[in-house]
C-alpha positions in Angstrom: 89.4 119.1 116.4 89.7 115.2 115.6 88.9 114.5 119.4 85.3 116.8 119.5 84.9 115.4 116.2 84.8 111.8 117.8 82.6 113.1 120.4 80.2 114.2 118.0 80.4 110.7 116.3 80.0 108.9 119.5 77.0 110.9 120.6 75.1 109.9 117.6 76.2 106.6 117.8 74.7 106.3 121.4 71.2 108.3 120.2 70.7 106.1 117.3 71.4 102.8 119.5 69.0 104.2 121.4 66.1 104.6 119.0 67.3 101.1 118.0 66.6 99.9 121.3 63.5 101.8 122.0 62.0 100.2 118.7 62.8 96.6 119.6 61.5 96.9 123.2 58.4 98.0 121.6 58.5 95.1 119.5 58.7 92.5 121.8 56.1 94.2 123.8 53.6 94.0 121.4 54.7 91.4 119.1 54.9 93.5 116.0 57.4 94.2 113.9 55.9 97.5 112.2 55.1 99.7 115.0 55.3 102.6 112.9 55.0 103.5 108.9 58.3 104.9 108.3 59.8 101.3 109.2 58.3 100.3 105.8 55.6 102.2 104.5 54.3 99.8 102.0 54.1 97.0 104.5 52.7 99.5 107.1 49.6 99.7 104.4 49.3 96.4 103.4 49.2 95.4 107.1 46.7 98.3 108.3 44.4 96.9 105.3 44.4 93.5 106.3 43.9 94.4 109.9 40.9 96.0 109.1 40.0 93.1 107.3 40.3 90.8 110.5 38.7 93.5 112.6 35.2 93.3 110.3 35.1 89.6 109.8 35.7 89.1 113.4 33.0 91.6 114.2 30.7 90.5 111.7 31.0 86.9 113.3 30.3 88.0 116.5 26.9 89.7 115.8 25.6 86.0 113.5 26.6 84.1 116.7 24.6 86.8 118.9 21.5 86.2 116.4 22.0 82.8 116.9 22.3 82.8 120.3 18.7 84.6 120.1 17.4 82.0 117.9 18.3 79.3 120.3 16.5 81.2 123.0 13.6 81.1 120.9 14.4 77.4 120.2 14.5 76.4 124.0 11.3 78.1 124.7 9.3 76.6 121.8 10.8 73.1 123.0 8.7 73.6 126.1 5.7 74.7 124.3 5.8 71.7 122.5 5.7 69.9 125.1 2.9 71.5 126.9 0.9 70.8 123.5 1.2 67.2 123.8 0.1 66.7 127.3 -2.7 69.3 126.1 -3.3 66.6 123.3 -3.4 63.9 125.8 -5.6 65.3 127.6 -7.9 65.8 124.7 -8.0 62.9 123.8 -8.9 61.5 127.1 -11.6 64.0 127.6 -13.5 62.6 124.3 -13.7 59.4 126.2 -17.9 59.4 126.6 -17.7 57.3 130.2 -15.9 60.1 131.9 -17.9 61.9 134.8 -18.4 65.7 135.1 -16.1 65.6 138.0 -12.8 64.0 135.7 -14.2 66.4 133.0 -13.5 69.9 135.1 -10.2 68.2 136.4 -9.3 67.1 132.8 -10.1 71.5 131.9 -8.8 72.6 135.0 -5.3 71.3 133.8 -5.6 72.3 130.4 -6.4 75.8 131.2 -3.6 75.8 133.3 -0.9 74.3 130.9 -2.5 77.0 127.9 -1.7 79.3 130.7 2.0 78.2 130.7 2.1 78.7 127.0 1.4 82.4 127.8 4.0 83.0 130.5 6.3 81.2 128.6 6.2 83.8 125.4 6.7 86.6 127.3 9.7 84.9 129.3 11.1 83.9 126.3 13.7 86.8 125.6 16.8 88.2 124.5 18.5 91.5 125.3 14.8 92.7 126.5 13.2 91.6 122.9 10.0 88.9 122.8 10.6 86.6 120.4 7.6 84.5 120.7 4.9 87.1 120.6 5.1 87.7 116.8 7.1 90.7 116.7 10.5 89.6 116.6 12.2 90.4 112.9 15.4 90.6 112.4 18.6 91.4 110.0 21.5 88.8 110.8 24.6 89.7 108.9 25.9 87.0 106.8 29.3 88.6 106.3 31.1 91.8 106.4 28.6 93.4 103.5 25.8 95.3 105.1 23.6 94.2 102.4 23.9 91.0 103.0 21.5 89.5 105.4 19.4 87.1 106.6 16.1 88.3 107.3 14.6 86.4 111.1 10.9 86.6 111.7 9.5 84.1 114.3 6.0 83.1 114.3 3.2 83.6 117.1 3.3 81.3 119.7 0.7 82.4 121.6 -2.0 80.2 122.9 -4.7 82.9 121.0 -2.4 82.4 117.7 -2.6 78.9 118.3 -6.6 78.2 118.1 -6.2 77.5 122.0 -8.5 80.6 123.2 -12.1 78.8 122.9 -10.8 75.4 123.5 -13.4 73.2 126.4 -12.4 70.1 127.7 -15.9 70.1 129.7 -17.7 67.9 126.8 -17.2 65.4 125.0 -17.7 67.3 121.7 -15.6 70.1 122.8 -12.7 67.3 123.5 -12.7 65.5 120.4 -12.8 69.4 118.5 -10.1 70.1 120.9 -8.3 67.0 119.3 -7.9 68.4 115.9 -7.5 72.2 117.1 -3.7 70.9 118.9 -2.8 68.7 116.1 -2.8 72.0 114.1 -1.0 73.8 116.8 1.1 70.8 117.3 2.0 71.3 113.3 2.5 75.1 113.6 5.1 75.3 116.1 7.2 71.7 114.7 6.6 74.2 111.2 8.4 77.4 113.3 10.7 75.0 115.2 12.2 73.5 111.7 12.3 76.9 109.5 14.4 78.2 113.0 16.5 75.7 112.8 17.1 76.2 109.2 18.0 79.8 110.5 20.2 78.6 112.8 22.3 76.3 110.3 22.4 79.1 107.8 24.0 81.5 110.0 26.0 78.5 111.1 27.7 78.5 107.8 28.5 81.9 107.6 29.7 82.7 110.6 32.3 79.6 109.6 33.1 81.4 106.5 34.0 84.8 108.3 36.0 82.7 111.2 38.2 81.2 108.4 38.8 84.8 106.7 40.0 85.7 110.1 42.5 83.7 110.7 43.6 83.5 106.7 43.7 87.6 107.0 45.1 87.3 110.6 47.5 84.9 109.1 48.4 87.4 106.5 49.2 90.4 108.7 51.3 88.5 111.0 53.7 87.3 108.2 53.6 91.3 107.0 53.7 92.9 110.5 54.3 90.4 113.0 57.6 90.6 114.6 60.6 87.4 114.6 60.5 87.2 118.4 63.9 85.5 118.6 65.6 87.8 116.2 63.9 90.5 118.0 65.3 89.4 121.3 68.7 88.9 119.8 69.2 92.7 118.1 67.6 93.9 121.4 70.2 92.5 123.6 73.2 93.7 120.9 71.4 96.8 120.8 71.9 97.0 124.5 75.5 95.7 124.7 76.4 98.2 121.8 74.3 100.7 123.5 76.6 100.2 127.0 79.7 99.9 125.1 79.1 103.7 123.5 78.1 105.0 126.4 81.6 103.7 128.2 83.1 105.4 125.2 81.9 108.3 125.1 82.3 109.1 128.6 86.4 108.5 127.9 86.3 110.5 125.2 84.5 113.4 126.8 86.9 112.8 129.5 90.1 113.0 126.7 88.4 115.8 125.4 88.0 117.8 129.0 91.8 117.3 129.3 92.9 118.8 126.0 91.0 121.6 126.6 92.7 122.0 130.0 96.1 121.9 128.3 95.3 124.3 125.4 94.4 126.7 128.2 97.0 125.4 130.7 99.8 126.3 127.6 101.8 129.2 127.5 
């Protein structure tokens, strides 16, 4: 019958509106125009590609600023050092003075003992994530980019008062000061050495995490021209979706209504 026939047509009319709808609600929800494959499979690829793309790079820049993060850790805590070294130097060279008395002499010691001792408890507070980095164990990997095999290899030096020449050190003579002179300008020289080749470290990971951050947003550029949804033209079919949508429902509930009726009269007829 024409009239169960338009029915029919006017019930998929009304489920298809509403996969329509469905689809472009999900599309202005989450920005993106490809929210499933079979909207168009090749983009679908090309866009799942590139967002893995993004994901890695992003990742991958993430862990070099981590490694730098450590590095300037390390960095602060050997800034310290360096300063306890100089008043340790000062205090060298003031103890080779031959007019002090023994009394200036144990003071002069007593100080420098403590500040070697400050060297000590600041390599083992100098940490990250629970790893010493001053002790002469810290080595490390630091990606470079997304290739695993491509890394920067870390190792920080001792910074230790014992790796340092500063064990024997006596500031109670005058011949122990003056040796005590050269001993921290060779200590001085070791850490400024580490200091500099961290640094180094630092810039190098610097530039490749600036290389990754630039393939992010070139590949997140990418997949949003591929994937990424026309918000306005999104919003626009949505709300003609919505209108159509309410317009076939209306219908269809006359025509069900027509089509209730003629069945009442082909019964109803004689």
């Amino acid at each position: 019958m024409r009239i169960g026939n338009n029915y029919l047509s006017q019930t998929n009319r009304l489920s298809n509106l509403s996969n329509l709808l469905l689809q472009r609600s999900q599309q202005l929800a989450s920005g993106n125009r490809l929210i499933n494959a079979n909207m168009d499979p090749a983009g679908f690829t090309i866009a799942q590609r590139l967002n893995t793309q993004f994901r890695s790079a992003y990742q991958a820049a993430r862990n070099i600023y981590d490694g730098i993060e450590a590095l300037n850790v390390a960095d602060q805590g050997i800034a310290s050092i360096q300063d306890t070294l100089n008043r340790m130097k000062e205090l060298a060279i003031r103890g080779a003075n031959d007019t002090l008395s023994e009394e200036s002499r144990s003071a002069i010691n007593d100080e420098f003992n403590q500040l070697k001792q400050g060297i000590t408890e600041t390599v083992k507070d100098t940490q990250y994530n629970n790893k010493q980095l001053l002790n002469g164990t810290f080595e490390a990997k630091l990606p470079l980019d997304t290739n695993a095999n491509n890394n920067l290899e870390v190792k920080i030096q001792d910074m230790r008062p014992e790796a340092l020449n500063l064990e024997d050190v006596n500031l109670t003579t005058q011949e122990g000061a003056e040796n005590a002179v050269n001993t921290l300008e060779n200590a001085v020289k070791q850490v400024n050495s580490t200091r500099t080749q961290i640094g180094s470290y630092v810039n190098r990971l610097g530039v490749a995490a600036e290389n990754l951050l630039n393939n992010v947003q070139n590949t997140g550029t990418a997949e949003n021209r591929i994937a990424g949804a026309d918000m306005a033209r999104t919003m626009v079919e949505y709300l003609r979706n919505q209108n159509l949508q309410q317009m076939s429902t209306m219908l269809l509930g006359q025509t069900g209504q027509l089509n209730t009726n003629s069945i009442l009269n082909i019964l109803q007829s004689p």
